[in-house]
C-alpha atoms as an extended CHARMM CRD file, in Angstrom:
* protein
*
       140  EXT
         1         1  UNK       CA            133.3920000000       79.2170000000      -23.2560000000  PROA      1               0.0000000000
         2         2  UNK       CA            135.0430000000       78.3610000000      -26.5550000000  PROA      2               0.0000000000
         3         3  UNK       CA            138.4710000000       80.0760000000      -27.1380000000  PROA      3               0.0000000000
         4         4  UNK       CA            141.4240000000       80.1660000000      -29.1150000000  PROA      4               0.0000000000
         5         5  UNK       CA            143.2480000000       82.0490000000      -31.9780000000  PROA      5               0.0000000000
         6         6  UNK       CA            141.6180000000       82.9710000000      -35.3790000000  PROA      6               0.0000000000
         7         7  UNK       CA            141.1100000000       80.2800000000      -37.8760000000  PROA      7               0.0000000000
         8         8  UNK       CA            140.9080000000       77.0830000000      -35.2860000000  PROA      8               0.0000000000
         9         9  UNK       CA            137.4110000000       76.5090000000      -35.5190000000  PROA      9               0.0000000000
        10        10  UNK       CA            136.0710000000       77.8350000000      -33.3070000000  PROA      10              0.0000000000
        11        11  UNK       CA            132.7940000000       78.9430000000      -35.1110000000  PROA      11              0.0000000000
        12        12  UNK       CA            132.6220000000       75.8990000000      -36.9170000000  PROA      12              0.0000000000
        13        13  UNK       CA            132.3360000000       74.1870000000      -33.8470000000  PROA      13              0.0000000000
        14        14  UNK       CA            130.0940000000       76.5470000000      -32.1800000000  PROA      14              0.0000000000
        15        15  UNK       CA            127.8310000000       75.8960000000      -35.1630000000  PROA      15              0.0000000000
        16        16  UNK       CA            127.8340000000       72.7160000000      -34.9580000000  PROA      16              0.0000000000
        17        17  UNK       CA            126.9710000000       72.8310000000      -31.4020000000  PROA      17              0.0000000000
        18        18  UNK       CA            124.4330000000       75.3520000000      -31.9780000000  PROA      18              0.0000000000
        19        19  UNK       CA            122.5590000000       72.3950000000      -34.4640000000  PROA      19              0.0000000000
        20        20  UNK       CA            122.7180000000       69.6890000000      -32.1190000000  PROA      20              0.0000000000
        21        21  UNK       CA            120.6210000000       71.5920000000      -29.6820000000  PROA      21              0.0000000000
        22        22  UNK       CA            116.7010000000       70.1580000000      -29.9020000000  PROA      22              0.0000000000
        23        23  UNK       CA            114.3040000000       72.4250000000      -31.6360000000  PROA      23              0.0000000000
        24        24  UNK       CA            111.8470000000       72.3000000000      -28.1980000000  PROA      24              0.0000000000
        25        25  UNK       CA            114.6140000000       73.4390000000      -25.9630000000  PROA      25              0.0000000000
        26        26  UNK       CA            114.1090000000       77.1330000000      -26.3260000000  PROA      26              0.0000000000
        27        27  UNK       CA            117.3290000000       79.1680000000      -27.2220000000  PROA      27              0.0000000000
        28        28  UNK       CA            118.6740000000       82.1300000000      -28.2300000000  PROA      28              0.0000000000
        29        29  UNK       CA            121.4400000000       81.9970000000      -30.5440000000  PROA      29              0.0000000000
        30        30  UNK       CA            123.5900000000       85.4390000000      -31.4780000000  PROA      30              0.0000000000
        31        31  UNK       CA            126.0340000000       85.5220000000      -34.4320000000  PROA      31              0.0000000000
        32        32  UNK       CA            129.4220000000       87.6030000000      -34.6500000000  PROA      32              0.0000000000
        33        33  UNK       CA            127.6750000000       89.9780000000      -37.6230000000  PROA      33              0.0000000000
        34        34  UNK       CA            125.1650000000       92.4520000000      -36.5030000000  PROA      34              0.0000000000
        35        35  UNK       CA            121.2440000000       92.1840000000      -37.9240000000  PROA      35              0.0000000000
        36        36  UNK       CA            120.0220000000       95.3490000000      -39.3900000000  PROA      36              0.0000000000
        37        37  UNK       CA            118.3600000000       97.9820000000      -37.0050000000  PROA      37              0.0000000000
        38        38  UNK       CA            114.9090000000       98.7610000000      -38.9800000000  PROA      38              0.0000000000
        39        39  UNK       CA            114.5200000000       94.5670000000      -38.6740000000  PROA      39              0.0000000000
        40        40  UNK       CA            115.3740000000       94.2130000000      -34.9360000000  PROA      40              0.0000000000
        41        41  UNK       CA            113.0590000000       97.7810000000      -34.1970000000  PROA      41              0.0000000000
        42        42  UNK       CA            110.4330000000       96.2620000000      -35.8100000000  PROA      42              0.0000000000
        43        43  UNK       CA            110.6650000000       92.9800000000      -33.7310000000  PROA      43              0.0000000000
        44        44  UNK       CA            110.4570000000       95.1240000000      -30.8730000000  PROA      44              0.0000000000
        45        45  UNK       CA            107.3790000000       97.1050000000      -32.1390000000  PROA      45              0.0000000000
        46        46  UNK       CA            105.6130000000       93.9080000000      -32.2970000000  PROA      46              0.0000000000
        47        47  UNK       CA            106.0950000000       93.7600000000      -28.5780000000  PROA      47              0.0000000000
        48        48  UNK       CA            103.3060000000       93.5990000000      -26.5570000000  PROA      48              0.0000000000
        49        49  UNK       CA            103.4090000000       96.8300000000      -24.0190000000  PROA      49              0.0000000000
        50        50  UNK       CA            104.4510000000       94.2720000000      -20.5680000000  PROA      50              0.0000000000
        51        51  UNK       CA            106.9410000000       92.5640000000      -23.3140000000  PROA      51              0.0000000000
        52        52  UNK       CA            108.5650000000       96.2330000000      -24.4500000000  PROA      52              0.0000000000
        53        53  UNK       CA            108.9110000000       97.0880000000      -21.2350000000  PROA      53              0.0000000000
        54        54  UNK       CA            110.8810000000       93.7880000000      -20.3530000000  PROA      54              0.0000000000
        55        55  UNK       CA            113.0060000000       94.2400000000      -23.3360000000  PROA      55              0.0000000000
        56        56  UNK       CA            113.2260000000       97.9870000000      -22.4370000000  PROA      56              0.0000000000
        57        57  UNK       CA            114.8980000000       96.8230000000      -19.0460000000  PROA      57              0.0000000000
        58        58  UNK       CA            117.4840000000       94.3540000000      -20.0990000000  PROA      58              0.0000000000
        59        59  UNK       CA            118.3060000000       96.9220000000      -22.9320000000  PROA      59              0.0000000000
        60        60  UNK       CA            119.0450000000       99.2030000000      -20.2660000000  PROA      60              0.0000000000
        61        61  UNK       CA            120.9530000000       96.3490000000      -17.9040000000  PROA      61              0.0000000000
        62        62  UNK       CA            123.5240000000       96.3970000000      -21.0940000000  PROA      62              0.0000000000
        63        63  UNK       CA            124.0080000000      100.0630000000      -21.1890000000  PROA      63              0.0000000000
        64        64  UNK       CA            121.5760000000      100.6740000000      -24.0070000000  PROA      64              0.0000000000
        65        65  UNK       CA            121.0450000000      104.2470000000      -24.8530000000  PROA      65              0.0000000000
        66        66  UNK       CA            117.0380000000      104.8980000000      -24.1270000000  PROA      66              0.0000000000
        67        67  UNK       CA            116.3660000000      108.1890000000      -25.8260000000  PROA      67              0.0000000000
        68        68  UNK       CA            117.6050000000      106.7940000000      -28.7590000000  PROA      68              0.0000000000
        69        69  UNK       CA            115.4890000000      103.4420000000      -28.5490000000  PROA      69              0.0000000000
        70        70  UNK       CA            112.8190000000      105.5320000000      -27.8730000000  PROA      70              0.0000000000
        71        71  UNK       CA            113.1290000000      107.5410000000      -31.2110000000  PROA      71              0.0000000000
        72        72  UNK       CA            113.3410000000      104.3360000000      -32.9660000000  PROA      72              0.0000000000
        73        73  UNK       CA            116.2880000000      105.3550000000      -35.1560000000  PROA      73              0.0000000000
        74        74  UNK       CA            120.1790000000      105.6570000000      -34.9430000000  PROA      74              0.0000000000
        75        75  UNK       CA            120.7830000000      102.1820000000      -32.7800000000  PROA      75              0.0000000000
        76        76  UNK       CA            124.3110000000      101.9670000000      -33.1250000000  PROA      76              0.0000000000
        77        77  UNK       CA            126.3760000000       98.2270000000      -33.8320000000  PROA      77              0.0000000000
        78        78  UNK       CA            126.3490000000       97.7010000000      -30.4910000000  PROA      78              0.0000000000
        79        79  UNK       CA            122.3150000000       98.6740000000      -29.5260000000  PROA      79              0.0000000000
        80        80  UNK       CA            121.6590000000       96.5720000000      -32.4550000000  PROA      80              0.0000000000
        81        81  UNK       CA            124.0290000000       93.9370000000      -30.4660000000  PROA      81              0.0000000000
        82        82  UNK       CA            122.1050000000       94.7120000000      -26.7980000000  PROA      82              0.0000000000
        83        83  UNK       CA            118.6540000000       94.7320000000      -28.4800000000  PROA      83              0.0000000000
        84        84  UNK       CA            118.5200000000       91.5330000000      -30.6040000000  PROA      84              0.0000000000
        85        85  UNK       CA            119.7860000000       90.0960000000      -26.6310000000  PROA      85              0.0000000000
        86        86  UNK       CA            116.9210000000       91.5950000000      -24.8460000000  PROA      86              0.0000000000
        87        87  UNK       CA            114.7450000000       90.7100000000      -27.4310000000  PROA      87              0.0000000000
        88        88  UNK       CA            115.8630000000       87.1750000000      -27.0680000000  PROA      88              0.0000000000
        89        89  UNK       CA            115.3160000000       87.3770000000      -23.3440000000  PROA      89              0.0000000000
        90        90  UNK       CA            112.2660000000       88.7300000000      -23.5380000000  PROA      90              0.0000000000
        91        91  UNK       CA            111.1530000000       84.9490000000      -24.9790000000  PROA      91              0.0000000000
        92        92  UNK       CA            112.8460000000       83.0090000000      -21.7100000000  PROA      92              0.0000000000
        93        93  UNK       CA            115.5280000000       80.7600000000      -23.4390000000  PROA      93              0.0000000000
        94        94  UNK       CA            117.3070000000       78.2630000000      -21.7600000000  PROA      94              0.0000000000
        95        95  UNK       CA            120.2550000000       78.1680000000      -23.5700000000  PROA      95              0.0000000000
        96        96  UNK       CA            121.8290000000       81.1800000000      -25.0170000000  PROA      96              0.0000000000
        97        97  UNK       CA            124.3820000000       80.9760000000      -27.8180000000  PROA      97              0.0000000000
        98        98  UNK       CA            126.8960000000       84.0340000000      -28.5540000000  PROA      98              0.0000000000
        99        99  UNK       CA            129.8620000000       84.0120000000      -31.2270000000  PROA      99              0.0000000000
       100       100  UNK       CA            131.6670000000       86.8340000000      -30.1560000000  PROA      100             0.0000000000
       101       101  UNK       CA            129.2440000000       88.4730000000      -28.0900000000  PROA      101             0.0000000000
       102       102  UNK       CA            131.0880000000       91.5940000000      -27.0260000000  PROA      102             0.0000000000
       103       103  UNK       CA            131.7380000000       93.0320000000      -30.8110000000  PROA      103             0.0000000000
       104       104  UNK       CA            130.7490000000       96.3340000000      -31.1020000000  PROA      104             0.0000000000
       105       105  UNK       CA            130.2220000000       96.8950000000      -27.6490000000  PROA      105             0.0000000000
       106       106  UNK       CA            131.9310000000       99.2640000000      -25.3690000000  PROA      106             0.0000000000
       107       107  UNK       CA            133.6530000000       99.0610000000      -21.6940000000  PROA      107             0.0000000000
       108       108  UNK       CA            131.0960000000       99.3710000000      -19.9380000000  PROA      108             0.0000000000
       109       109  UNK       CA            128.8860000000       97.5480000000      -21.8040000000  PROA      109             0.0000000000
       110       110  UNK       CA            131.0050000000       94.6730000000      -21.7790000000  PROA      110             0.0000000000
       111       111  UNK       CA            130.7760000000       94.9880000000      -17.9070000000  PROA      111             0.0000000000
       112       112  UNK       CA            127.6240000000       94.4610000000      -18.1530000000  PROA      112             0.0000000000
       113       113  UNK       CA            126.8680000000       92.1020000000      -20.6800000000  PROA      113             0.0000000000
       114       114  UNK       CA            129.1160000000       90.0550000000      -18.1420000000  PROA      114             0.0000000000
       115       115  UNK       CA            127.0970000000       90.8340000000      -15.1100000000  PROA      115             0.0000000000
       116       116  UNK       CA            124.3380000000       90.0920000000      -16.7660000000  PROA      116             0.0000000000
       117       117  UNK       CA            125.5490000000       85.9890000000      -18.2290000000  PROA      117             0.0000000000
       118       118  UNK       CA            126.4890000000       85.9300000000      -14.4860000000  PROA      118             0.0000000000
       119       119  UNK       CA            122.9680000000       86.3290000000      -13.2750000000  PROA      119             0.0000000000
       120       120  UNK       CA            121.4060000000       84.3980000000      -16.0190000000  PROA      120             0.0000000000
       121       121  UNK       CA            119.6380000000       81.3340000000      -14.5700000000  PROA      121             0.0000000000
       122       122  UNK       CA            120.0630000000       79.1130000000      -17.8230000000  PROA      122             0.0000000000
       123       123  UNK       CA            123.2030000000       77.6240000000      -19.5790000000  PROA      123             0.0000000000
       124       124  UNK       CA            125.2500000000       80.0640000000      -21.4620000000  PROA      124             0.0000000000
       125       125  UNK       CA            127.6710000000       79.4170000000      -24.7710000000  PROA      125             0.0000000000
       126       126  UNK       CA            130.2220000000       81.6850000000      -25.9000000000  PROA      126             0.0000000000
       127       127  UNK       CA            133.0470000000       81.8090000000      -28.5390000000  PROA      127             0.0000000000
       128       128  UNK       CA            135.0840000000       84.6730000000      -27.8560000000  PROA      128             0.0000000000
       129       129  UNK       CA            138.4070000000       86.2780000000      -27.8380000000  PROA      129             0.0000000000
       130       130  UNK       CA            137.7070000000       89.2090000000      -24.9750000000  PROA      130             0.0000000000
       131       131  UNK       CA            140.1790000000       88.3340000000      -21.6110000000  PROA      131             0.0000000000
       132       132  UNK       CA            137.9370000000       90.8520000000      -20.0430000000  PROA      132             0.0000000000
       133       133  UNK       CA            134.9300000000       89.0810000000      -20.3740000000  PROA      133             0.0000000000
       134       134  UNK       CA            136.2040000000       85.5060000000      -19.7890000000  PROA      134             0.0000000000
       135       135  UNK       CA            137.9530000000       87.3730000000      -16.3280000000  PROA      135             0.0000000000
       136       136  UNK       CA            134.3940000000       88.9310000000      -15.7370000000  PROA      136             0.0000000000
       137       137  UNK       CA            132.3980000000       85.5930000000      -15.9210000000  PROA      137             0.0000000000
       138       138  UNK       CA            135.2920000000       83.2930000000      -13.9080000000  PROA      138             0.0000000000
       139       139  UNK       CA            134.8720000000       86.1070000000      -11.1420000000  PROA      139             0.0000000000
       140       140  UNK       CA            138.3630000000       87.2780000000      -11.5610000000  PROA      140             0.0000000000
């Protein structure tokens, strides 16, 4: 975990990290500002049906809202947030990369987002600010 008040750098070096990692080691890297929903809905149309349905499940592990991933329209901030992660799952990273990863994401979705980088079998990097998640992930 990388932590510490605004404007000490910790971005910069998060980015830095982030571009020492080798291009074969697969990884999933996910920025503080949200991508836009038509571009992350279409990466999941794309899907292949076992794939969706693998997505569909972590998307639900994060307290995604189904019905309205199943309409295809409305994701809010923080489905955009949970979708672009179980998209990135879907491809079986070894390292994932968050800056801020609980922006836009609510209580209980934080909960689980936390749960979840518990279970993960890989290595895990995070920049972020939330005392809720860093309690979550030391198991406090």
């Amino acid at each position: 975990m990388i932590t510490g008040a605004n404007g000490t750098g910790k971005t910069t070096l998060f980015n830095a990290l982030a571009a020492t990692l080798p291009a074969q080691v697969p990884s999933v890297m996910i920025g503080q500002d949200v991508a836009q929903a038509n571009a992350v809905l279409e990466q999941f149309a794309q899907l292949t049906g076992a794939e969706r349905q693998e997505a569909m499940a972590y998307f639900a592990a994060q307290n995604g809202n189904m019905r309205t991933l199943s309409e295809g329209a409305g994701l809010s901030a923080g489905e955009v947030r949970k979708l672009v992660l179980a998209l990135g799952l879907v491809r079986r990273p070894q390292v994932l990369l968050f800056d801020e990863a609980t922006n836009h994401l609510d209580l209980s979705s934080k909960q689980a987002l936390a749960q979840m980088l518990r279970e993960y079998p890989g290595a895990f990097v995070l920049v972020t600010h939330d005392e809720l998640l860093i309690d979550r992930l030391r198991g406090i």
